[in-house]
C-alpha positions in Angstrom: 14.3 -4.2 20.2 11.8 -6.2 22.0 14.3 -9.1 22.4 17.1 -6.6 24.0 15.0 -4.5 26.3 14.0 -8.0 27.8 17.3 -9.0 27.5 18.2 -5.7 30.0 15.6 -7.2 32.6 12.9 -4.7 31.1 9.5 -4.6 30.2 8.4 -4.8 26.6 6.2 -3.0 25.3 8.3 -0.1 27.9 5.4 1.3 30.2 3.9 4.4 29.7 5.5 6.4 31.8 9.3 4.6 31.3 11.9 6.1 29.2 11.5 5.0 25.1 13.8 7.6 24.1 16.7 6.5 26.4 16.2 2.4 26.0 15.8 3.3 21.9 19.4 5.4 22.4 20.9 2.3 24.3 19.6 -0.3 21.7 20.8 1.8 18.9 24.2 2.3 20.7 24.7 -1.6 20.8 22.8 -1.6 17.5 24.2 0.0 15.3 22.9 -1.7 11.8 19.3 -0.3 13.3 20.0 2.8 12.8 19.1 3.0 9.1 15.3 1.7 10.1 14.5 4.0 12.3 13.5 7.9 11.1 14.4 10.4 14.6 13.6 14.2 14.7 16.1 16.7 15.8 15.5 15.9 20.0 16.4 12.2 18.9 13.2 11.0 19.5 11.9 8.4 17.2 8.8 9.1 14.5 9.0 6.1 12.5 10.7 3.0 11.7 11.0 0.2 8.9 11.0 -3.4 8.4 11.0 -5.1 5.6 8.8 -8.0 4.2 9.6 -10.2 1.8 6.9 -10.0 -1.4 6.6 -13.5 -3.3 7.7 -12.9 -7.1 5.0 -14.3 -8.3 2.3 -12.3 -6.3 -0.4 -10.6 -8.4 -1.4 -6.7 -8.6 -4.7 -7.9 -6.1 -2.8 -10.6 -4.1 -0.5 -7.4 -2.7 -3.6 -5.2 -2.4 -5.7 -7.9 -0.4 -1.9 -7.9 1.9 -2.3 -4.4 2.0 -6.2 -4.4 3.4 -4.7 -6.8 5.8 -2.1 -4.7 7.0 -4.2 -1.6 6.7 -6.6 -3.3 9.6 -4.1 -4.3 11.9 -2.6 -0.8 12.2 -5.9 0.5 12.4 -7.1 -1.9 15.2 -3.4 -1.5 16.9 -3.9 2.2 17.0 -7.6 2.2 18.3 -5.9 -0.2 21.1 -2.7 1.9 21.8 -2.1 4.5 24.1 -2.7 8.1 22.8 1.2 9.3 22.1 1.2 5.4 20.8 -1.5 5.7 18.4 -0.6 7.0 15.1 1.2 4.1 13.4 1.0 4.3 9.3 2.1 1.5 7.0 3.2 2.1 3.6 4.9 -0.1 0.9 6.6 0.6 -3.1 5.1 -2.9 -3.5 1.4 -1.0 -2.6 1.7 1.7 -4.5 3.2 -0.1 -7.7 0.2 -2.7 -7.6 -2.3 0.0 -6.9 -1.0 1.8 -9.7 -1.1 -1.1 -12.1 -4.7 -1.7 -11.4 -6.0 1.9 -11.5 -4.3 2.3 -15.1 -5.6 -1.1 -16.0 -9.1 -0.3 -14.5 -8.8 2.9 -16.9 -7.5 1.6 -19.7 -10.5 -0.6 -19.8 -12.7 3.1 -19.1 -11.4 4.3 -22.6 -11.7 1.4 -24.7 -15.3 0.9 -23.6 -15.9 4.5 -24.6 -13.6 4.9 -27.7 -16.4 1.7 -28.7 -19.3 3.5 -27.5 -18.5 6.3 -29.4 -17.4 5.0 -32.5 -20.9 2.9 -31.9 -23.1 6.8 -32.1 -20.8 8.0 -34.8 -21.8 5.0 -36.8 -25.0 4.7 -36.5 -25.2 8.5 -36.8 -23.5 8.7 -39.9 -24.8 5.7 -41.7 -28.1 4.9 -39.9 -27.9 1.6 -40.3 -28.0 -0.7 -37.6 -26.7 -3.9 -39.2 -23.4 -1.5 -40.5 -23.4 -0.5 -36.3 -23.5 -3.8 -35.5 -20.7 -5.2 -37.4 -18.7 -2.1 -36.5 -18.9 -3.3 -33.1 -17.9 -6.5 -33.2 -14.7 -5.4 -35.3 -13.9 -2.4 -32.7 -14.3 -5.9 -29.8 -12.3 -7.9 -32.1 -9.8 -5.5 -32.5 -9.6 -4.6 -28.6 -9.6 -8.3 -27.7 
């Protein structure tokens, strides 16, 4: 878009008081393939749009969270700059939500075990009251979660 409007001899970003909605119309009208990215209301007027970013395969659950931090503060600082109809940018991402998803269940798998071991730990030692038995109860209930 940015490309084109300059392309038409116009401003980029277009000034406050110019006309989005009509340049948007225009660029859509002479690009059409656009028109998928970008989410309009019923007046035509845009609310959102889309672009993609390519993820490396081989990124890690807290490699795509730190990207996301990253993004998260550039909106954030974008917004706080822009112009108040400007301001309310939002980023979102499957690639977020699958890696945040993957960590919280990890992060809570690891929750149970430790308390699965802490209680099998009381019921041992309540039951046999003998710490040695607790002990070696513990170290087979780590041995088996490892």
């Amino acid at each position: 878009f940015r490309e084109w409007l300059i392309a038409q001899g116009e401003t980029f970003p277009v000034q406050r008081f110019g006309s989005f909605a009509e340049s948007l119309s225009l660029y859509m009208l002479a690009s059409p393939s656009v028109a998928g990215d970008l989410w309009l209301n019923s007046d035509s007027n845009m609310r959102a749009s889309r672009f993609r970013v390519r993820v490396a395969d081989e990124a890690t659950p807290t490699e795509v969270l730190d990207a996301r931090q990253r993004w998260l503060e550039f909106v954030a600082s974008t917004n706080a700059a822009a112009a108040t109809t400007a301001s309310k940018a939002w980023v979102a991402a499957r690639e977020w939500a699958e890696a945040e998803a993957y960590t919280e269940a990890l992060a809570s798998t690891w929750i149970v075990a430790i308390l699965v071991l802490v209680a099998i730990a009381l019921v041992g030692f309540w039951y046999m009251q003998d710490f040695e038995m607790l002990v070696l109860m513990v170290v087979i209930c780590v041995v088996a979660f490892a």
